[in-house]
mmCIF file of the N, C-alpha and C atoms, coordinates in Angstrom:
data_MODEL
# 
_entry.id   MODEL 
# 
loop_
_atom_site.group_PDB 
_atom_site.id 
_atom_site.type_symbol 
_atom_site.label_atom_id 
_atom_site.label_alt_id 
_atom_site.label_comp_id 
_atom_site.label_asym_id 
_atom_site.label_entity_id 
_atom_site.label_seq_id 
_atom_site.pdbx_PDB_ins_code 
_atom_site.Cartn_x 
_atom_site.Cartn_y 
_atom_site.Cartn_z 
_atom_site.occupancy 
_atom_site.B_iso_or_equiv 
_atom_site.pdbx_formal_charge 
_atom_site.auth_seq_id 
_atom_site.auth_comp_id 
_atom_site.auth_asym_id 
_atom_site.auth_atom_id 
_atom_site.pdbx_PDB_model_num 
ATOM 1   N N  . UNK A 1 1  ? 0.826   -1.189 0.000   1.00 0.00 ? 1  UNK A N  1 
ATOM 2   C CA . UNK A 1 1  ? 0.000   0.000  0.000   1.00 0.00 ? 1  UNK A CA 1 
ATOM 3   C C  . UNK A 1 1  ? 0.870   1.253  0.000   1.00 0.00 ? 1  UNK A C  1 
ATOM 4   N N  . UNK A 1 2  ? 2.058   1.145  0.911   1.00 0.00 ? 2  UNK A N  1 
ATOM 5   C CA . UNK A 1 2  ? 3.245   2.424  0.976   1.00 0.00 ? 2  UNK A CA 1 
ATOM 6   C C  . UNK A 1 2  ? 3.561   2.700  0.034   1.00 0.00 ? 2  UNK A C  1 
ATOM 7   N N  . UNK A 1 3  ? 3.796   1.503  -1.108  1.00 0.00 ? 3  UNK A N  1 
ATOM 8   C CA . UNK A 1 3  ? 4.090   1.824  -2.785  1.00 0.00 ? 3  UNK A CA 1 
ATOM 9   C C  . UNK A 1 3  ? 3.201   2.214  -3.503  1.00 0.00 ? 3  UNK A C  1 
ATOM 10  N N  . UNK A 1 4  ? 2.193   2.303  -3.314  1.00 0.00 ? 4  UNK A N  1 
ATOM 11  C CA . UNK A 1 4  ? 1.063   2.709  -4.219  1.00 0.00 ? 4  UNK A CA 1 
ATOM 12  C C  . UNK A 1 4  ? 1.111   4.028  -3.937  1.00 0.00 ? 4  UNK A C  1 
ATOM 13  N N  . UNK A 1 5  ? 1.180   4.069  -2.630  1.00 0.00 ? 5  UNK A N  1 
ATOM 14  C CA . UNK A 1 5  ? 0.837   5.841  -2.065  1.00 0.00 ? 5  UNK A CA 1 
ATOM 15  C C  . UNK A 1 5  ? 2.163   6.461  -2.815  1.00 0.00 ? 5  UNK A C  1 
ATOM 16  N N  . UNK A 1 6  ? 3.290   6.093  -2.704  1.00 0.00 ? 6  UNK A N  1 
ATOM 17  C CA . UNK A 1 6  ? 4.561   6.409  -3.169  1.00 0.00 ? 6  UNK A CA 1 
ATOM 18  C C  . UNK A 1 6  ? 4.309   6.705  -5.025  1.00 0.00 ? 6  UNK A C  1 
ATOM 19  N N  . UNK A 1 7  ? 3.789   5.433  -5.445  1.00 0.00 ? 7  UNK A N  1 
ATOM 20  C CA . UNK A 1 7  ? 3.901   6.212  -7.082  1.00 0.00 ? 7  UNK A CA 1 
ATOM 21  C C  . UNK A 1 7  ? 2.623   6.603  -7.594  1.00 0.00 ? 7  UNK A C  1 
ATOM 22  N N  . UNK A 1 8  ? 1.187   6.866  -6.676  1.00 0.00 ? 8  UNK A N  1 
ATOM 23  C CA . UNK A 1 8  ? 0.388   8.112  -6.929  1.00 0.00 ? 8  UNK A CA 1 
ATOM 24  C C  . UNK A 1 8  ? 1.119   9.112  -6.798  1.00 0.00 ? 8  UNK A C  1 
ATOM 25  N N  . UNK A 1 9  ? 1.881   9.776  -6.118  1.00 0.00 ? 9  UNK A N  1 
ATOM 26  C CA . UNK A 1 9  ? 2.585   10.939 -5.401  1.00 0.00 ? 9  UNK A CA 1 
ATOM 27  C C  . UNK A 1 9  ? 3.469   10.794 -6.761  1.00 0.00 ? 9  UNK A C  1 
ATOM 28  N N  . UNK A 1 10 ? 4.112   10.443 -6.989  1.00 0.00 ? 10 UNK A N  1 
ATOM 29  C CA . UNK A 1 10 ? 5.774   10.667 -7.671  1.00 0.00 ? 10 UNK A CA 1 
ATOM 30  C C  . UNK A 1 10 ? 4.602   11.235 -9.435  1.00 0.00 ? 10 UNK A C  1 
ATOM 31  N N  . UNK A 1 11 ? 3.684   10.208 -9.923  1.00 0.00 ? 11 UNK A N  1 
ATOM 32  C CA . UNK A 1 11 ? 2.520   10.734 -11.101 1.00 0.00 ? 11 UNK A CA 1 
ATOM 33  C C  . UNK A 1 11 ? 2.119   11.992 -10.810 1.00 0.00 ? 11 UNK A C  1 
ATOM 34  N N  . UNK A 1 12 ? 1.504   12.591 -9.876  1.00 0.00 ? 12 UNK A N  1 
ATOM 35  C CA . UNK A 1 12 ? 0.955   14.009 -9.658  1.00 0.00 ? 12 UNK A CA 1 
ATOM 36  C C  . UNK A 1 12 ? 2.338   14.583 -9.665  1.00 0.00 ? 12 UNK A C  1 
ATOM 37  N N  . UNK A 1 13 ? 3.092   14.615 -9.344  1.00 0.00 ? 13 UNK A N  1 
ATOM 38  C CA . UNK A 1 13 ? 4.425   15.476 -9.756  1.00 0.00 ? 13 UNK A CA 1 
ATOM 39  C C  . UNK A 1 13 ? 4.885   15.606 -10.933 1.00 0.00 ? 13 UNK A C  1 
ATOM 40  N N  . UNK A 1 14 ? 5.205   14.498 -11.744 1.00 0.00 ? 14 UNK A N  1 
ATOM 41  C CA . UNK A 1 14 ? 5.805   14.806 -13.069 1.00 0.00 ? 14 UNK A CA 1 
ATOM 42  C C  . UNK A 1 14 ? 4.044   15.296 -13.799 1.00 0.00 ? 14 UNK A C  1 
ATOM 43  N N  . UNK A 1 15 ? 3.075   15.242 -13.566 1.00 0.00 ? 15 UNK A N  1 
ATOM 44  C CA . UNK A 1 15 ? 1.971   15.834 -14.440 1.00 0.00 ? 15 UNK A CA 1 
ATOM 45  C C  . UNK A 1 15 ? 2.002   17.542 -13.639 1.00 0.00 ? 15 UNK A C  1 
ATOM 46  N N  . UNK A 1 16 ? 2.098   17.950 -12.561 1.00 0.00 ? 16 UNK A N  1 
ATOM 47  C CA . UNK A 1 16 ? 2.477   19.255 -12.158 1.00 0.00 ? 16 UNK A CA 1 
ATOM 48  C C  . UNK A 1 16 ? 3.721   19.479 -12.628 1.00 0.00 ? 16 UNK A C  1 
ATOM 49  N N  . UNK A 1 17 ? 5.160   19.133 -12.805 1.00 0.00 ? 17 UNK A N  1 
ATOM 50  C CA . UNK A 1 17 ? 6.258   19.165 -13.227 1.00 0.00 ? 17 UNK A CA 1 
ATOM 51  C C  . UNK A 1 17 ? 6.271   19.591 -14.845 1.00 0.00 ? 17 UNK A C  1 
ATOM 52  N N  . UNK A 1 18 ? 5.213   18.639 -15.470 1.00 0.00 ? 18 UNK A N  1 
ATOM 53  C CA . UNK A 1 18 ? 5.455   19.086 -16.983 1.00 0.00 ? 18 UNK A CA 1 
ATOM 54  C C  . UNK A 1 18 ? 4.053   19.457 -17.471 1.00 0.00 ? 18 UNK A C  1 
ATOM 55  N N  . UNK A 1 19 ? 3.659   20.833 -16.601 1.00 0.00 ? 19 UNK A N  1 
ATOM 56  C CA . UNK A 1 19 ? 2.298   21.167 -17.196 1.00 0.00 ? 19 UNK A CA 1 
ATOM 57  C C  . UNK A 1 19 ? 2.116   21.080 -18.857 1.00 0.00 ? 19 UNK A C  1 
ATOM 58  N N  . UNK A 1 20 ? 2.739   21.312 -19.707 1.00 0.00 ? 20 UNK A N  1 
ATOM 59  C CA . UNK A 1 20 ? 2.021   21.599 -21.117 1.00 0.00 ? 20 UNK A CA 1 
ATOM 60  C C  . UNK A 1 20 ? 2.217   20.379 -21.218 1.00 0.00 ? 20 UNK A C  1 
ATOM 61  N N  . UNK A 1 21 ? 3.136   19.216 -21.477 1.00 0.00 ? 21 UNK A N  1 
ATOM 62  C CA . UNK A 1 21 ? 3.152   18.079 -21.997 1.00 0.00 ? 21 UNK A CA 1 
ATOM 63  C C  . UNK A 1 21 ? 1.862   17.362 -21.002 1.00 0.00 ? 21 UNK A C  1 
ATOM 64  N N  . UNK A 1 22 ? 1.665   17.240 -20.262 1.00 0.00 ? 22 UNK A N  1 
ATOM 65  C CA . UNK A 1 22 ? 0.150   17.055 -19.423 1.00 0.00 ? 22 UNK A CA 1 
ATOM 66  C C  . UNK A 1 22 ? -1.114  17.528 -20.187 1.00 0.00 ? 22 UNK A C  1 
ATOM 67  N N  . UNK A 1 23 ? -0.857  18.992 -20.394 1.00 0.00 ? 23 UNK A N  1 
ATOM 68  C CA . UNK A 1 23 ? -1.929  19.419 -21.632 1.00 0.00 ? 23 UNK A CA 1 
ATOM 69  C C  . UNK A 1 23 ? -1.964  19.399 -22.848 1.00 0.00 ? 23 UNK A C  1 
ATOM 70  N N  . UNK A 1 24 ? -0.854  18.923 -23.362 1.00 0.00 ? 24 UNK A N  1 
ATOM 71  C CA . UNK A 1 24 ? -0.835  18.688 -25.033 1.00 0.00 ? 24 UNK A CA 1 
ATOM 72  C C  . UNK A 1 24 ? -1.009  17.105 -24.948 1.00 0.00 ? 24 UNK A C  1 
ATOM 73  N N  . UNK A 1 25 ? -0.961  16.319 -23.914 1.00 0.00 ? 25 UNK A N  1 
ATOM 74  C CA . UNK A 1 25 ? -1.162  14.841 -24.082 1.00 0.00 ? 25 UNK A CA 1 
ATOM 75  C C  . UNK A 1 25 ? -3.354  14.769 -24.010 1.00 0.00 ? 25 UNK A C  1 
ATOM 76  N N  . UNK A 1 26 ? -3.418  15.550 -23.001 1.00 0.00 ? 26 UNK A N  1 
ATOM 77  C CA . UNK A 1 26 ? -4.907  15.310 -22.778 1.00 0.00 ? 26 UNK A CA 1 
ATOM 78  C C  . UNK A 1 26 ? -5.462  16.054 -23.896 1.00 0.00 ? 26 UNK A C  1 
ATOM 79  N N  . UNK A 1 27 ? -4.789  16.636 -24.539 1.00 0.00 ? 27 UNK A N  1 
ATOM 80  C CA . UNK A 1 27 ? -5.670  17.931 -26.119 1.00 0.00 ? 27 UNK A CA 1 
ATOM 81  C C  . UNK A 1 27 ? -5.539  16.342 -26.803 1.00 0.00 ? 27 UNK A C  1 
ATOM 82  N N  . UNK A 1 28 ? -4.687  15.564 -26.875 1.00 0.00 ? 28 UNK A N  1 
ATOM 83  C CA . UNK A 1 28 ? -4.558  15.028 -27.807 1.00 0.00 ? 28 UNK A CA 1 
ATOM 84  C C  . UNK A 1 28 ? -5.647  13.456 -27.720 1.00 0.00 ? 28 UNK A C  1 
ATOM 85  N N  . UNK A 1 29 ? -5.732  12.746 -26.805 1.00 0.00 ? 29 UNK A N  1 
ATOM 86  C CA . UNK A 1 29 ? -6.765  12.403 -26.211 1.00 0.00 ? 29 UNK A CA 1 
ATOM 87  C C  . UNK A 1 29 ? -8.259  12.551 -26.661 1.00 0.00 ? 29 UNK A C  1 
ATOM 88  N N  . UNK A 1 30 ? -8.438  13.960 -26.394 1.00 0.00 ? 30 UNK A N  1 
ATOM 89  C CA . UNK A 1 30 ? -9.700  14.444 -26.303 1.00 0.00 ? 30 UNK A CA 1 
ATOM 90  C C  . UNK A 1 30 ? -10.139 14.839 -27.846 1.00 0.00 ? 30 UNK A C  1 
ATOM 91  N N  . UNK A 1 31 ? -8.936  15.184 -28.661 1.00 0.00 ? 31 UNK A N  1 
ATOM 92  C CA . UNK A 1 31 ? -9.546  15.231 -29.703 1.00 0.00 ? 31 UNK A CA 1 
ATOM 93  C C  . UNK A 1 31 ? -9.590  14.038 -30.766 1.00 0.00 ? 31 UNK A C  1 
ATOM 94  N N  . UNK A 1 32 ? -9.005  12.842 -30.370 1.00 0.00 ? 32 UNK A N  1 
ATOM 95  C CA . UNK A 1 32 ? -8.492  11.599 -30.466 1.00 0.00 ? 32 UNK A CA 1 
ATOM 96  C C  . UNK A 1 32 ? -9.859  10.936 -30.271 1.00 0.00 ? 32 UNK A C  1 
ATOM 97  N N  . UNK A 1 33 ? -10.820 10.617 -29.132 1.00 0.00 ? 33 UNK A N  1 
ATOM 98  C CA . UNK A 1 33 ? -12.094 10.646 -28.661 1.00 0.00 ? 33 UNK A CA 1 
ATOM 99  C C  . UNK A 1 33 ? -12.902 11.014 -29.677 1.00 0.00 ? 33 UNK A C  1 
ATOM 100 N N  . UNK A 1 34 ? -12.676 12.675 -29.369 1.00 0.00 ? 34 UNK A N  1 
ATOM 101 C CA . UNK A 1 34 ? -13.776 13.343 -30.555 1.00 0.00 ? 34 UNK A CA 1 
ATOM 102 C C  . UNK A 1 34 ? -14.082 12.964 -31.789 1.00 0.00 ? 34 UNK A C  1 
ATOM 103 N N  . UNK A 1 35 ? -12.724 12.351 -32.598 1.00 0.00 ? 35 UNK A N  1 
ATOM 104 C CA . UNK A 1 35 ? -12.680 12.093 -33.809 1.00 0.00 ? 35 UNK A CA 1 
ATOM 105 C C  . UNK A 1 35 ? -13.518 11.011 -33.929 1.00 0.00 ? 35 UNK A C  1 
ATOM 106 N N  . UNK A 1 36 ? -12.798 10.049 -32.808 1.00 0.00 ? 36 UNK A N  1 
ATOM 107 C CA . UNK A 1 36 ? -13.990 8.578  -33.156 1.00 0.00 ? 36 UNK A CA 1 
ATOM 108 C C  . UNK A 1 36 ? -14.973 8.685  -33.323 1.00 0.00 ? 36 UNK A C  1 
ATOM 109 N N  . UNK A 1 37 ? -15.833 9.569  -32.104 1.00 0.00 ? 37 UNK A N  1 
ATOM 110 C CA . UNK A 1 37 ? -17.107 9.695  -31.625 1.00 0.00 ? 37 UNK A CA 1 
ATOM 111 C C  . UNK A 1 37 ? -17.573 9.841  -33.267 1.00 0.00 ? 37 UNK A C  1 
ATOM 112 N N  . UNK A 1 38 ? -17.366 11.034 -33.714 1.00 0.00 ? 38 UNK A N  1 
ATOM 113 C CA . UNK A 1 38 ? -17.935 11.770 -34.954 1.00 0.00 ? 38 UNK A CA 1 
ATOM 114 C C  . UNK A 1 38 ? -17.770 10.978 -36.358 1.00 0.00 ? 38 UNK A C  1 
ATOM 115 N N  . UNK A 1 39 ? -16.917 9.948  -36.963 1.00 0.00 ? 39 UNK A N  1 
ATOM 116 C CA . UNK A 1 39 ? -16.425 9.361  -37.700 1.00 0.00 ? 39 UNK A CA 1 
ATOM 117 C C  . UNK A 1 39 ? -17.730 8.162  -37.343 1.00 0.00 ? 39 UNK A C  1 
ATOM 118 N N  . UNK A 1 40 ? -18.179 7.524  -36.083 1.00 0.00 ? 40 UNK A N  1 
ATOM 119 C CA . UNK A 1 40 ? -19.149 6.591  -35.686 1.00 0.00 ? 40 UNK A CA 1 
ATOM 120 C C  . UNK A 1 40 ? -20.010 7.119  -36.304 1.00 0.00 ? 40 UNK A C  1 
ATOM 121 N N  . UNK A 1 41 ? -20.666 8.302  -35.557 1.00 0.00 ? 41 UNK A N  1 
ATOM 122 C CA . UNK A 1 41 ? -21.868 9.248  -35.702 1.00 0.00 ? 41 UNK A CA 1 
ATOM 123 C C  . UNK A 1 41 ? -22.321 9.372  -37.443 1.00 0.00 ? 41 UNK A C  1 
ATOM 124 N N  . UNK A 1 42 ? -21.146 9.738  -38.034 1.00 0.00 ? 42 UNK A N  1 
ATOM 125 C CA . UNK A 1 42 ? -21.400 9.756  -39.749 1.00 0.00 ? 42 UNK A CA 1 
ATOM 126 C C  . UNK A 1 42 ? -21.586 8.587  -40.312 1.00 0.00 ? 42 UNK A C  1 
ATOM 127 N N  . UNK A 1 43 ? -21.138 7.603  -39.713 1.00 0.00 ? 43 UNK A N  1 
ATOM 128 C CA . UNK A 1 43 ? -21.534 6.082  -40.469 1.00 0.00 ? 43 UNK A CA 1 
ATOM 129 C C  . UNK A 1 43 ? -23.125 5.941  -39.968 1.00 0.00 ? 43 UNK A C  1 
ATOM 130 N N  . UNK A 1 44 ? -23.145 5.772  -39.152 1.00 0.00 ? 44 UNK A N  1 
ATOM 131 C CA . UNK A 1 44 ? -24.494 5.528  -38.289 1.00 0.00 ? 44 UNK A CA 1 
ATOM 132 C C  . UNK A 1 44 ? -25.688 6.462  -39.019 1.00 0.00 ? 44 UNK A C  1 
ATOM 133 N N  . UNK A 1 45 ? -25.455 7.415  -39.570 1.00 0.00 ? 45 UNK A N  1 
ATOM 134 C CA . UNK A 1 45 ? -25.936 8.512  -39.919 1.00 0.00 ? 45 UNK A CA 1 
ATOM 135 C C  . UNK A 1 45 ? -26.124 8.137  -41.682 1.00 0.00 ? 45 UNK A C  1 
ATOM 136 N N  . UNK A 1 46 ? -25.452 8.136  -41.927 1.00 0.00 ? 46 UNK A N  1 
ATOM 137 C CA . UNK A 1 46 ? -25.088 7.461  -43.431 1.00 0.00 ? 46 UNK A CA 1 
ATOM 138 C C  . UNK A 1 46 ? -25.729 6.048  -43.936 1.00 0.00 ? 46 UNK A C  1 
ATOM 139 N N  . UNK A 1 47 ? -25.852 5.599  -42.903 1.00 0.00 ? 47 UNK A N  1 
ATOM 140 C CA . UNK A 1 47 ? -26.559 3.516  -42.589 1.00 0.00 ? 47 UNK A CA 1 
ATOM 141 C C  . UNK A 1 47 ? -27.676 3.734  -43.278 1.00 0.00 ? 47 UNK A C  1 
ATOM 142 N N  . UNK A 1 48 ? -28.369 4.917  -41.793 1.00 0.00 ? 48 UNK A N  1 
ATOM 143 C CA . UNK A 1 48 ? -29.589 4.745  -41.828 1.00 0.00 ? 48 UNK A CA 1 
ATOM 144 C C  . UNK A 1 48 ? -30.324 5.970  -43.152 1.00 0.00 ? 48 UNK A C  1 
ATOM 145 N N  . UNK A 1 49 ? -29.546 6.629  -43.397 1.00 0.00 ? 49 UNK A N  1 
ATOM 146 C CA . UNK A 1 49 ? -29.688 7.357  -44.587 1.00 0.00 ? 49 UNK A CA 1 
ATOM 147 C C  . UNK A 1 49 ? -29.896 6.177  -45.893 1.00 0.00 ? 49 UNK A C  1 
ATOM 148 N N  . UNK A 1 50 ? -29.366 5.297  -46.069 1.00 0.00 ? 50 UNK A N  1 
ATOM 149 C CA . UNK A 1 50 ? -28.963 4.849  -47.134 1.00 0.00 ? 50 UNK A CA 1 
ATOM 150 C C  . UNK A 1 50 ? -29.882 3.416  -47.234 1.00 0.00 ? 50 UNK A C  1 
ATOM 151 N N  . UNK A 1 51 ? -30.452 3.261  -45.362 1.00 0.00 ? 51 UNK A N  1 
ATOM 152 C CA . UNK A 1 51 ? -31.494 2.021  -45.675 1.00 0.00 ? 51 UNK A CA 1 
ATOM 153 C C  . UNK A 1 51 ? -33.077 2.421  -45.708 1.00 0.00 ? 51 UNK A C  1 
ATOM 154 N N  . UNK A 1 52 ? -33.116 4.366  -45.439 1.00 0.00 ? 52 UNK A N  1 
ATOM 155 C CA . UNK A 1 52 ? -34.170 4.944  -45.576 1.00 0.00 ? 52 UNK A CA 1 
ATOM 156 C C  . UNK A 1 52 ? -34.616 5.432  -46.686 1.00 0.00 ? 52 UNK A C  1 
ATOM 157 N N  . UNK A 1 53 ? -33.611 5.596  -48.124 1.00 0.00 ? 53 UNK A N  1 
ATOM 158 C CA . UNK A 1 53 ? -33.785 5.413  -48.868 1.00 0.00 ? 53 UNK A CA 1 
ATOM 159 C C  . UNK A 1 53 ? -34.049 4.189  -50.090 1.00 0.00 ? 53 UNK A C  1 
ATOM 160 N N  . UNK A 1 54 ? -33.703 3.143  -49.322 1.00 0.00 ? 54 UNK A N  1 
ATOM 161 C CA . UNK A 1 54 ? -34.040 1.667  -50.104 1.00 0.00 ? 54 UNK A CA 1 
ATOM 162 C C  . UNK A 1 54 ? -35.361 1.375  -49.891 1.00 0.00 ? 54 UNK A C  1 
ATOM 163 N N  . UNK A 1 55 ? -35.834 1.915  -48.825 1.00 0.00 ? 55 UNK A N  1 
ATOM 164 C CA . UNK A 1 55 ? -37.369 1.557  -48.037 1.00 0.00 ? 55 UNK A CA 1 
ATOM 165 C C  . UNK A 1 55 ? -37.931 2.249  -48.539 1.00 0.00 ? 55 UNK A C  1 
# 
């Protein structure tokens, strides 16, 4: 458990230590996410477009 507490602690430091690389990793993430989300959304979107026109 002393080690766990030990390398939570030592992680919150190097992410306070290297604020922008902390925030250019989570920009990257998030827009990484986003992309999927929206790339799903247009197929899904496109499906039912394309089986609402066969019907």
């Amino acid at each position: 458990m002393k080690r766990l507490l030990e390398n939570i602690k030592i992680a919150f430091q190097a992410l306070f230590l290297n604020k922008l690389r902390s925030f250019l990793t989570m920009l990257g993430i998030i827009i990484g996410v986003g992309a999927v989300v929206a790339m799903l959304s247009i197929g899904t979107g496109a499906q039912q477009s394309v089986l609402g026109s066969i019907q």
